[in-house]
N, C-alpha and C positions, 0 to 999 in steps of 0.2 A: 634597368632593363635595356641600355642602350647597345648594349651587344648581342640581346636575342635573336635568333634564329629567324629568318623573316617567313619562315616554310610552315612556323609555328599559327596555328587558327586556335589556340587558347593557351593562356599569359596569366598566371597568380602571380598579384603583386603586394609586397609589404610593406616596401619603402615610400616613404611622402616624400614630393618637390614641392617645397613651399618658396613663391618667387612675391617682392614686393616692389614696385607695387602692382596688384593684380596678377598681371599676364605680361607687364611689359616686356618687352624685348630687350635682351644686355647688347652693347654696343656691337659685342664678338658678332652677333644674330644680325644685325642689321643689314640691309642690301645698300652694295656701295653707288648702285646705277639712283633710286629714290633720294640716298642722303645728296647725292651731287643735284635735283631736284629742284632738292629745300634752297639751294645755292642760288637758282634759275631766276625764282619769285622776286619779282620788281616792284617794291611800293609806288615807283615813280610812275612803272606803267597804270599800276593801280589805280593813283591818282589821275593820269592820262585820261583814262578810261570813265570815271567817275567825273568827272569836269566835262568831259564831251556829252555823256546822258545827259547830266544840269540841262546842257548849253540845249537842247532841244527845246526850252520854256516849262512844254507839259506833257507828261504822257497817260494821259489822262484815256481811258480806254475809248470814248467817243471823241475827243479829239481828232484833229484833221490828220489827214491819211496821203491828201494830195500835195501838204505844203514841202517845197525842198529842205527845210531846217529848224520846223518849229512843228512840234506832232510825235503821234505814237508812230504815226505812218513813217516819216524821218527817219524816229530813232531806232525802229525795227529794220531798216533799210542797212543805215551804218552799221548794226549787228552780224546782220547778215555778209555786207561786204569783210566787216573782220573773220568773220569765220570762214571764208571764201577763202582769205586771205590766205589765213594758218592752213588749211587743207589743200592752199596749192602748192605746198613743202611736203606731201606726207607721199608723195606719189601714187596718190587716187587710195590709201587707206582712210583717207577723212572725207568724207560725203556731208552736202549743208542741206537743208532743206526746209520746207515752211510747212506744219501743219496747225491746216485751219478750218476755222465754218463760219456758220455766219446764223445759227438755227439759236443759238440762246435766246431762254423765252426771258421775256420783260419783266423785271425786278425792281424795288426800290435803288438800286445802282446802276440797271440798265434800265433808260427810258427810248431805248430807239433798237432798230434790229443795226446790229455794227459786225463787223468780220472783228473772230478774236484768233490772234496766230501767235503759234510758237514757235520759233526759231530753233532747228534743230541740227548739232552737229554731230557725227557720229565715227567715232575711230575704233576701226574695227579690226579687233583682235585676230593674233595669230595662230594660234593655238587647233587645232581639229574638233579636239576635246573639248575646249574650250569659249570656241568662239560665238555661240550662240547663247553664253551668259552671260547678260548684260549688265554693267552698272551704269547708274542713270545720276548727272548731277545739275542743280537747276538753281537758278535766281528769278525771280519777275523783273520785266523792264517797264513797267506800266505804274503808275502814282498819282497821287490824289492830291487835292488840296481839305479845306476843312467841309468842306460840302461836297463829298465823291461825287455828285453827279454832275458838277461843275467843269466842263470839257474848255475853259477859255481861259482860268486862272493860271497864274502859275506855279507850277507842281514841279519842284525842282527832284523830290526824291532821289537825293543825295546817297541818305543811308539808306530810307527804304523805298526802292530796294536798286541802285548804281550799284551799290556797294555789294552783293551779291552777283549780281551780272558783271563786274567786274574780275570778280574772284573766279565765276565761272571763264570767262575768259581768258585770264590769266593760266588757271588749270589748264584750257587750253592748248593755251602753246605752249607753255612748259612740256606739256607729256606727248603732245603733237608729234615730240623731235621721236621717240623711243618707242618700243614695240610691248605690247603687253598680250599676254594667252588671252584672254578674257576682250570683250565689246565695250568698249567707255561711251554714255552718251554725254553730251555736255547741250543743254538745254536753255535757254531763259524762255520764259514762258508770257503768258499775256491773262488781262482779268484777272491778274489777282485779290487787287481792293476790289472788282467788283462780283469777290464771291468765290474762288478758285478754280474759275472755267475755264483757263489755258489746260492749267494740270490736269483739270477732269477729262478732259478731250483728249490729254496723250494717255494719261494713265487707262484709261476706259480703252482706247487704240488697240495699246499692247495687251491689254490683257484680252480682247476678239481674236486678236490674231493670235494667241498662245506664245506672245515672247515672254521667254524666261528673264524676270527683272529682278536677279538676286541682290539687289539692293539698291535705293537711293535716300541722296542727300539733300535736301534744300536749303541754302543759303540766302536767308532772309533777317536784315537789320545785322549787319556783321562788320559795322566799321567804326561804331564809337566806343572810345574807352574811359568816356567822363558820366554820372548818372547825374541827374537831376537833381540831388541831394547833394554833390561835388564831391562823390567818392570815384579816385581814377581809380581801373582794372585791366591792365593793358598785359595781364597773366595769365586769364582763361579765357573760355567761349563754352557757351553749355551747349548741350546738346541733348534735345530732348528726342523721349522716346515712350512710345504708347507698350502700358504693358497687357490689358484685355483687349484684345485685337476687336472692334465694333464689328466685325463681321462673325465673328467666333458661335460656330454652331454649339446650337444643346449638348449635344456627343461632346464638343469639344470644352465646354463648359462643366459639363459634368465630370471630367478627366482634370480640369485645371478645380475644382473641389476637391479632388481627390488627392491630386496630390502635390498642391498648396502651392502653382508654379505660376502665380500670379507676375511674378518678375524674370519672369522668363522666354518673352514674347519673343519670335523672331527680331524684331526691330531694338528690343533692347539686347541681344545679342548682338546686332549692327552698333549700336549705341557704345556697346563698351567694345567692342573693335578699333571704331574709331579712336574711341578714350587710350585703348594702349599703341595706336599707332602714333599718336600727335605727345604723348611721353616720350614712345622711343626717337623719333623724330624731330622734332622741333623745340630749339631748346629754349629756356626755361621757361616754357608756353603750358597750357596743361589744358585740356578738355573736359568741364566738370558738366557727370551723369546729371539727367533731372527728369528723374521716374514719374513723366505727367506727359500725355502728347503733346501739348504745347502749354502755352504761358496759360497764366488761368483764366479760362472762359475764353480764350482768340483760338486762331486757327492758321496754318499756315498749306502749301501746297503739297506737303509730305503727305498730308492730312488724302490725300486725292488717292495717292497710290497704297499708303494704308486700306482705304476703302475697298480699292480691287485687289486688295489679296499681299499686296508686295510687304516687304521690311522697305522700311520707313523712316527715316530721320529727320529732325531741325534742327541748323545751327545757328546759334542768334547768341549777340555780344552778351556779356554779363550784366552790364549794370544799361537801363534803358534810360532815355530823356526825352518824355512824351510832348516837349512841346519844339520837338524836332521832326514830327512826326504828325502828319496827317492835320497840317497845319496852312493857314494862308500866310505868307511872306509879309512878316509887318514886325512891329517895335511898339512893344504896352510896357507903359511906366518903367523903360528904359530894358528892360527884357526883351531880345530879338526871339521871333518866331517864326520858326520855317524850316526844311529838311533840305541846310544848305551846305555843300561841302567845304565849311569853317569848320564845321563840327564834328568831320571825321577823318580820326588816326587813320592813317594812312601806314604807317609801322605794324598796328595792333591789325589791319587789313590782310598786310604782307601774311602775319602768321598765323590767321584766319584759313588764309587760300593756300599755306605750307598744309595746315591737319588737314583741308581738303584734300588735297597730293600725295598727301602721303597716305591717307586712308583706300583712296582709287589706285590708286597706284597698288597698294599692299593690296587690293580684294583683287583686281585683275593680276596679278601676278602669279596668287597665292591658285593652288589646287579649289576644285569646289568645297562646299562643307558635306559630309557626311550625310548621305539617306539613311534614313528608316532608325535612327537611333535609340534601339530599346532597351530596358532594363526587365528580362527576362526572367517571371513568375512563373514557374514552372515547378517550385517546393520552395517550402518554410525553409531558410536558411540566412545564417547571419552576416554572411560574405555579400556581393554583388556580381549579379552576370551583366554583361552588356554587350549585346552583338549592333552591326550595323549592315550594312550596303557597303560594296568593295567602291571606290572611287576608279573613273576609268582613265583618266591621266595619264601617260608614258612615264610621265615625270616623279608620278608619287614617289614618296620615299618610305609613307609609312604614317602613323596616326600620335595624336597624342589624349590624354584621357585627362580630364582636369574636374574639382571639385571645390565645393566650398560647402560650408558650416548650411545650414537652415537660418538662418539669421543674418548670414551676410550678402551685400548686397553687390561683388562682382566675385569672379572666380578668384580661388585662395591658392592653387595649387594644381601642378599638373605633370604625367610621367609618359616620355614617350614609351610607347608599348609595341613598336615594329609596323610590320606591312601583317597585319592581322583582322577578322570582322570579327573577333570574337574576345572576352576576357573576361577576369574574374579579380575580385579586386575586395582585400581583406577589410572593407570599411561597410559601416549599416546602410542600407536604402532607405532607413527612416532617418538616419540622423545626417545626410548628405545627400545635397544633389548633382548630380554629375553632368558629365557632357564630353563628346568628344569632335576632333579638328582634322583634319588633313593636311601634312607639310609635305613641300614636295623637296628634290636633289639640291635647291637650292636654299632651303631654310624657310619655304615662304610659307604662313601659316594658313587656314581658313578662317575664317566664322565659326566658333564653337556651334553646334547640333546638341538641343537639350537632350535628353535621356526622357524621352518617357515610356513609363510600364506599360509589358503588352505580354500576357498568357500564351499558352501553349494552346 
């Protein structure tokens, strides 16, 4: 159907595009401005960047505030002048800023009232249509030793969590230089080990004031490639994603029984975006799905903006080594312990903070996803309707419709169908579920929009 009529508002189609793997993108497809990008990414600075956090002692959430080079207070400081930095190249499109409080009530990890801030950068989009949807991406700069409330030891948090505030910084300046439709926030956050109160405090923010946060990424434990068992994996980085949204009303609960779309959450549609942007992108890297919010039983700060409504994601290395982690700085029967950066690739980092780039990058560029995406019950029939919400873009070019089996767990297939809100499409609504994307003049794809059924 690629030479239909764009005047056309309903499309019968026959033909199947079956693309593997997934949705990825063939090289023809790819934007030449993001793969020069992947190019940009500096393990060195990586490394840079990671070795300076160390270098603060502790950032331990109640730790000193006032010392010039050893504290949370410090290393928030140095944050802040990098981002300063990068935003004094962008010419006043990047804004830094500190959001904070000081009202966290008293926890087993908070024993005192402390200020908890997050360091926040914002490059903001050019776009009309666009520029008031934002994507959010985030690391903690805050670490623990084996006793979180321990504000005096040394908490080097190397991998967790340098190594993410790193990537985010990186992301940074890499896309600092270039213009995107779409709002990028780039974030490292605070209190994370004690509880996810940076995140709560942004995430909760935005959604008072009604900003639109079509999506974020957290980058948390993203730099080691060796597990504790001694298997190296310096090929993926999972990425997890919640698929019963916790806040998911009865109405919406009772539509997800109905019609069995339990792996269909907005956030795992974020989830497998990201998966075919870091295929087409970064090469022989790969992003494996992991259909669970997080690791089992922990938590991370996606986990925050999950809560207020947003899509959500975590990315964290593949293989973990818990006694690099959340640990005090020592040596048992000849075993080093500690979250020291010996312990993290710095290579395996670089292409960590490439799927970063290249996923922000591809969401701000790309058209928004698709409103109101229904599969239209209005008579017993063995075809598929599916209308949508027109996209208001200058740029659209047109939508594309994609499907997979009831059993698989990313999209199988998919056909452009023009600049249309409306189609019909010769495959069962029982035996497929569908969804549809918006691409705009230049190839750029959205966030597929599930299909769900909605009556006359």
């Amino acid at each position: 159907m690629r030479g239909c009529n764009r005047s056309l508002r309903w499309v019968v189609l026959s033909v199947a595009v079956v693309c593997t793997p997934a949705l990825a993108e063939s090289a023809a497809q790819l934007d030449p401005v993001i793969k020069k990008m992947m190019t940009e990414v500096s393990s060195e600075r990586l490394e840079a960047d990671v070795r300076t956090l160390v270098g603060f002692g502790t950032r331990q959430t109640e730790s000193a505030t006032d010392h010039p080079t050893r504290g949370i207070g410090a290393a928030r400081g140095w944050i802040q002048a990098e981002f300063e930095k990068i935003a004094a190249n962008t010419g006043g499109r990047m804004t830094v800023s500190l959001d904070s409080y000081t009202d966290a009530p008293p926890s087993r990890r908070i024993t005192k009232p402390v200020e908890i801030v997050n360091v926040v950068a914002m490059l903001k989009g050019t776009q009309p249509e666009s520029v008031d949807r934002v994507y959010v991406v985030s690391g903690h700069y805050d670490s623990i030793c084996s006793d979180p409330t321990d504000s005096e030891c040394d908490a080097p948090g190397a991998n967790d969590d340098a190594s993410g505030v790193a990537a985010v910084l990186e992301a940074a300046r890499v896309m600092s230089k270039y213009e995107f439709d779409a709002t990028i926030v780039f974030a490292a956050v605070g209190a994370e080990e004690q509880g996810l109160y940076g995140s709560k405090h942004l995430a909760e923010g935005y959604k008072s004031k009604g900003t639109n946060i079509a999506g974020m990424l957290t980058n948390d434990i993203v730099g080691n490639s060796l597990s504790q068992l001694g298997v190296r994996d310096d090929k993926h980085v999972r990425v997890f994603s919640e698929g019963v949204p916790e806040i998911e009303t009865a109405e919406q609960a009772r539509m997800r029984l109905a019609t069995g779309s339990e792996n269909d959450a907005p956030a795992r549609q974020l989830a497998r975006y990201v998966a075919d942007c870091c295929a087409g992108y970064v090469d022989g890297f790969d992003a494996e799905l992991m259909f669970r919010r997080d690791r089992l039983m922990r938590g991370g700060d996606h986990t925050s903006f999950s809560r207020a409504g947003f899509p959500a994601v975590r990315v964290t290395e593949m293989n973990e080594d818990y006694r690099h982690q959340h640990q005090n700085v020592r040596t048992d029967d000849g075993v080093q312990y500690g979250d020291l950066p010996e312990f993290v690739d710095f290579d395996y980092l670089g292409n960590v903070t490439r799927t970063n780039v290249a996923a922000l990058a591809s969401l701000a560029r790309a058209p928004a996803r698709p409103d109101n995406v229904r599969i239209v019950l209005d008579k017993l029939d063995p075809r598929t309707t599916i209308a949508w919400d027109a996209n208001k873009e200058n740029d659209l070019a047109g939508y594309e419709l994609v499907w997979r089996k009831t059993t698989a767990s990313a999209w199988e297939g998919f056909e452009p169908v023009g600049k249309v809100d409306r189609i019909t499409v010769e495959r069962s609504k029982d035996n497929f579920f569908f969804g549809v994307r918006a691409v705009d003049a230049d190839g750029h794809r959205s966030v597929v929009t599930f299909a769900q059924p909605q009556r006359k």
